[in-house]
C-alpha positions as CSV (number, residue, x, y, z in Angstrom):
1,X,0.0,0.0,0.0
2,X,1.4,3.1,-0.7
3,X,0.1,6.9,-0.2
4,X,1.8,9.9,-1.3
5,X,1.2,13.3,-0.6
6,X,2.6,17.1,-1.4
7,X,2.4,19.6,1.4
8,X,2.7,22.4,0.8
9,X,5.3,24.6,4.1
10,X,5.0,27.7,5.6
11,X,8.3,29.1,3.2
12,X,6.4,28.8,0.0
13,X,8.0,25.2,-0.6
14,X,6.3,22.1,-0.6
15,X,7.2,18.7,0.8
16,X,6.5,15.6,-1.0
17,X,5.7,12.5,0.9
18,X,5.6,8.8,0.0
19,X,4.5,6.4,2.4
20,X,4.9,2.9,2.2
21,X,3.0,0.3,4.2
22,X,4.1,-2.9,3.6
23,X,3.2,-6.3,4.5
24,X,5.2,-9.4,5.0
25,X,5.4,-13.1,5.9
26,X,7.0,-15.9,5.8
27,X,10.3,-16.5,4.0
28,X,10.1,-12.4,3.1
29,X,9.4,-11.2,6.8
30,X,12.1,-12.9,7.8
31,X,14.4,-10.7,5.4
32,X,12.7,-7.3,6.0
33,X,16.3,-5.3,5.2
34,X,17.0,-7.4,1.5
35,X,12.9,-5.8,0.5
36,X,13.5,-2.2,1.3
37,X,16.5,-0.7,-0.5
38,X,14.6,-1.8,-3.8
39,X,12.0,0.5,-2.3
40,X,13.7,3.3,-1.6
41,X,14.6,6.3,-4.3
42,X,18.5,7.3,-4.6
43,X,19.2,10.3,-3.4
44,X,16.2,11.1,-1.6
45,X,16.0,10.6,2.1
46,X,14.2,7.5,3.3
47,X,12.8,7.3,6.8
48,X,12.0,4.2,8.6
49,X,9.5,4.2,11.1
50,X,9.5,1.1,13.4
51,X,6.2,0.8,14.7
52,X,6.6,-2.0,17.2
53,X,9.4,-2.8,19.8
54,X,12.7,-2.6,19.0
55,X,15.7,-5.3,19.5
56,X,18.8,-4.1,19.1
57,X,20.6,-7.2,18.6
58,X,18.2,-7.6,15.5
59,X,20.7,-8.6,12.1
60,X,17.3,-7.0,10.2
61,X,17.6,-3.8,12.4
62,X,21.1,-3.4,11.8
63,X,20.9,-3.7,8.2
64,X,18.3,-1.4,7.6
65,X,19.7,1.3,9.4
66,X,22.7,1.3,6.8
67,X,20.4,1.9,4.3
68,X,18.4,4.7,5.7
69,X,18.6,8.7,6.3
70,X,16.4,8.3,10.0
71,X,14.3,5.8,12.0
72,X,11.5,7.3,13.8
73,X,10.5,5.4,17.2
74,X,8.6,5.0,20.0
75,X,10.8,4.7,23.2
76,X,7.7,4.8,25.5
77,X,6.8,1.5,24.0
78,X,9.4,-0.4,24.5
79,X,10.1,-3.5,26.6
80,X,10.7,-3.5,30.9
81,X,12.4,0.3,31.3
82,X,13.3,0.9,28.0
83,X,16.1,3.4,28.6
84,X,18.8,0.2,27.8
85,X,16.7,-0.4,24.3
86,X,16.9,3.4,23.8
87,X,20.3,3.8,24.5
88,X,21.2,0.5,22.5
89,X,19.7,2.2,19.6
90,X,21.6,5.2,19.5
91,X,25.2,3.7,19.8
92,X,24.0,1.5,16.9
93,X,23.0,4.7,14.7
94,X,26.1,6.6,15.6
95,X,27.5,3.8,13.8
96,X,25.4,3.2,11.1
97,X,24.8,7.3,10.3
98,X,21.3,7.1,11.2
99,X,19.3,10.5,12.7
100,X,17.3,9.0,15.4
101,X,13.2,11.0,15.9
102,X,11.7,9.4,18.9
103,X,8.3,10.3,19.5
104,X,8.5,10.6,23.3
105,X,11.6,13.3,23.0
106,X,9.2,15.0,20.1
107,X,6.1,15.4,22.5
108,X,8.4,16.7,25.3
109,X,8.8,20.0,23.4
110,X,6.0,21.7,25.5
111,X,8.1,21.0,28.8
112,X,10.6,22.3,27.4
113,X,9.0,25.9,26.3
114,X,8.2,25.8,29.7
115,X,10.8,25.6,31.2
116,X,12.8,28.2,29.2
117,X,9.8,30.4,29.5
118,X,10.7,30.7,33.3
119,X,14.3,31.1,33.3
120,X,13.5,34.0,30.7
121,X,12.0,35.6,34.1
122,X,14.3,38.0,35.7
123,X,13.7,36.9,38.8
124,X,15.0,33.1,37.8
125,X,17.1,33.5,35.5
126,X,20.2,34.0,37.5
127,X,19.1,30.8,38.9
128,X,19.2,28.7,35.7
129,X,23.6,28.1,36.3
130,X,22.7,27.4,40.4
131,X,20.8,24.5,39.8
132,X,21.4,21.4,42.5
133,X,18.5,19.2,42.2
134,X,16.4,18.0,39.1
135,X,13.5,15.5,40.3
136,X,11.1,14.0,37.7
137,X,7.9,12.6,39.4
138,X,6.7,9.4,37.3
139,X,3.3,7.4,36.9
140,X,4.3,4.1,38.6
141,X,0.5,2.2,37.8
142,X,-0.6,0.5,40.9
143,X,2.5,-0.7,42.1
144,X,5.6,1.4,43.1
145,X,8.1,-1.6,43.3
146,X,6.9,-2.9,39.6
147,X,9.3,-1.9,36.4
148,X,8.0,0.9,34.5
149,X,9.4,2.3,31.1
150,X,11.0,5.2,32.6
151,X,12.1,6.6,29.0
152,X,9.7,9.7,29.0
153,X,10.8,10.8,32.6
154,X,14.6,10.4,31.5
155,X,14.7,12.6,28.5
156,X,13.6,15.3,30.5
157,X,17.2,14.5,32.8
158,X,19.2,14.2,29.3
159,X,17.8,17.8,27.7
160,X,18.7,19.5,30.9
161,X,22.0,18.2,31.3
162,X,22.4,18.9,27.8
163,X,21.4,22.5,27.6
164,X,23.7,22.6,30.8
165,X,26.7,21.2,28.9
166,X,26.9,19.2,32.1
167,X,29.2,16.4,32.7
168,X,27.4,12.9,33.8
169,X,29.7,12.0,36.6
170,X,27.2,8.6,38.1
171,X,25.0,7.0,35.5
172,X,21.4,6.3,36.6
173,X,21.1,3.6,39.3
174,X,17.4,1.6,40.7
175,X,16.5,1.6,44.0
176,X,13.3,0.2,44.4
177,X,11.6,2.4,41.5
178,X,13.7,5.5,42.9
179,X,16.3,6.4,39.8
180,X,19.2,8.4,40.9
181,X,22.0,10.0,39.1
182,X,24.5,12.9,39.1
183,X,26.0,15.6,36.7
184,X,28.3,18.4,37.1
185,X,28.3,21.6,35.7
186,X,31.8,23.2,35.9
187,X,32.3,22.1,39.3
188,X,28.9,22.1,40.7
189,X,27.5,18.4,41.3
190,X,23.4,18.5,40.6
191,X,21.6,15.3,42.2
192,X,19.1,14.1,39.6
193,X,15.8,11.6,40.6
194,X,13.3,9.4,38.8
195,X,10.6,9.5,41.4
196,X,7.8,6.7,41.2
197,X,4.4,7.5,42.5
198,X,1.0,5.6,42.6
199,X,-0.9,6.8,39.6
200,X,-4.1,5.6,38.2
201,X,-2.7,7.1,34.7
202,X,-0.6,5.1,32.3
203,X,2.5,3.6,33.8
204,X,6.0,5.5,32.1
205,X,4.0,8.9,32.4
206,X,6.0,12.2,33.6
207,X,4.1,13.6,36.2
208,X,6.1,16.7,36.9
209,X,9.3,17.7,36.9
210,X,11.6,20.0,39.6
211,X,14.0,22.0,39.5
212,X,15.8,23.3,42.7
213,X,18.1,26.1,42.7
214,X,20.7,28.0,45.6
215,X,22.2,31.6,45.0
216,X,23.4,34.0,47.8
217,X,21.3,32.6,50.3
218,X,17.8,32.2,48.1
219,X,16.2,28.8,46.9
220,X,14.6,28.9,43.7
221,X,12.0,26.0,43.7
222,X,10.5,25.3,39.7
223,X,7.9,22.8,39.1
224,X,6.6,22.4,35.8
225,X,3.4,20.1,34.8
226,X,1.0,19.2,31.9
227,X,-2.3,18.2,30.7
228,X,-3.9,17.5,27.8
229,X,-4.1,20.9,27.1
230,X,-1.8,23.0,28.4
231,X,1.5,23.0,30.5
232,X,1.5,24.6,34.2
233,X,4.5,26.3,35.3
234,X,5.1,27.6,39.1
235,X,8.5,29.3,40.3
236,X,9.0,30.2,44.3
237,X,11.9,31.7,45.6
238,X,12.8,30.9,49.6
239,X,8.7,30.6,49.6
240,X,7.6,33.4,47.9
241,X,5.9,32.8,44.5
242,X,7.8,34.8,41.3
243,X,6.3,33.0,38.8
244,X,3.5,31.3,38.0
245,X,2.1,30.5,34.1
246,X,-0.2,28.3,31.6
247,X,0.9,28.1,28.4
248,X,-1.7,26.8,26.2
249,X,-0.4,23.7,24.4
250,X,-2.4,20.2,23.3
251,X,-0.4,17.0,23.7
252,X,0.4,16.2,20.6
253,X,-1.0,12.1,19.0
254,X,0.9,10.1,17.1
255,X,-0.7,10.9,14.1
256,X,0.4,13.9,14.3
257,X,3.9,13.8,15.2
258,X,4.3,10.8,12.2
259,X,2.6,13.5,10.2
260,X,5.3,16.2,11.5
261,X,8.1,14.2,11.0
262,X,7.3,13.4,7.5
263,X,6.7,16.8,6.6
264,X,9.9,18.2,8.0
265,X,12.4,15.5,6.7
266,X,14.8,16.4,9.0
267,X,15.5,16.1,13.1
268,X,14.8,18.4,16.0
269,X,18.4,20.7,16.3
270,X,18.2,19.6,20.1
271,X,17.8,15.5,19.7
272,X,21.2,14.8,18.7
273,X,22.7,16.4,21.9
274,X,20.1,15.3,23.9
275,X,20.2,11.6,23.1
276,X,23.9,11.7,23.5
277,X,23.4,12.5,27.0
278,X,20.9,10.2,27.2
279,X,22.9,7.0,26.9
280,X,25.7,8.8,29.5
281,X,23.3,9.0,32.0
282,X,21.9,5.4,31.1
283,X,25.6,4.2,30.9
């Protein structure tokens, strides 16, 4: 099945798509990377998108990522925590060339705004190279103790880190649900934690995320959290509230970030950075 579609872009260009859907068993499905060079057109970039979990040690995987420009994933949906698949995956496509879109990074870019938004406040910014804590809150299902795919609540560790130009100096480590890790920006360790909590919502899901802060005797206390709608941001300094915004933005399907990422045909600026930090901190 194939569908192919021009869109047109807010420059005056238009992007032209082609989407192929394909279907294979037996002998063929066994030998999914000899079936889609033939498909692909030279000199045009091909993305893969690997709709399902992904195995690493894979001889499929590995062939097809030689012969593609990007693989798009889910890391949300992957198997037990999914941080080692993740991380797996990206020392395989530094090797292979491969640009990596994961749709959990993708959705993350309202926290991000966020974020940024509040350290564009005068009254944090001088706050945003203080930093000693960063604590993301996690859905843990019903049961603390049980493994959750932690990939969502990790990426949020490995863009701040990243923006930080921070140096992981203790890779994340489990203790009973509780992920804990540590990164130092020139000189100054900052404490990082995957919190767990009880959570009727789907197991994985970032809850919120905090940021703590010391400067000439003030504590800058961030907290940033999200709907379906909108993202929530609150900022308190030694107790005293600074800050406090909604920024209006959905949570974006998967239709919609396939649909994104097709008509782009390229990766976020921040991923590759990010997802390098991402495997530090996974180790």
């Amino acid at each position: 099945e194939i569908f192919c579609a021009v869109t047109p872009r807010g420059d005056g260009t238009s992007a032209c798509t082609e989407l192929l859907w394909i279907d294979a068993s037996g002998e063929a499905g066994r030998h999914l990377s000899s079936m889609v060079p033939q498909l692909s057109l030279h000199d045009l970039p091909t993305l893969l998108w690997w709709d399902h979990t992904v195995d690493p040690t894979s001889r499929d995987l590995k062939e097809l990522l030689r012969g593609v420009d990007r693989i798009l994933i889910n890391g949300a949906e992957q198997q037990g925590v999914g941080i080692e698949v993740v991380r797996d995956l990206i020392t395989l496509s530094s090797v292979s060339g491969t640009a990596i879109s994961d749709f959990s990074l993708i959705r993350q870019a309202r926290w991000r705004d966020a974020v940024a938004s509040a350290f564009d406040e005068p009254e944090v910014a001088p706050y945003l190279h203080a930093i000693t804590k960063i604590r993301a809150t996690y859905s843990a299902g019903s049961s603390i103790t049980a493994p959750a795919n932690v990939v969502k609540p990790t990426y949020h560790l490995a863009w701040l880190a990243s923006r930080l130009n921070a140096r992981v100096t203790a890779p994340l480590e489990n203790q009973a649900g509780t992920w804990s890790a540590a990164i130092d920006e020139e000189g100054r360790r900052i404490a990082l934690t995957l919190e767990p909590v009880l959570d009727a919502g789907r197991s994985g899901t970032t809850l919120a995320l905090h940021i703590t802060a010391e400067r000439r005797g003030g504590v800058l206390e961030l907290s940033v959290r999200a709907d379906g709608e909108s993202t929530h941001v609150h900022a308190s300094i030694n107790g005293t509230p600074v800050h406090e915004r909604t920024l209006r933005a959905k949570r974006a399907t998967d239709a919609e970030l396939l649909s994104q990422a097709l008509e782009l045909g390229e990766v976020d600026p921040l991923s590759p950075s990010i997802l390098r930090t991402f495997a530090q901190l996974v180790g």
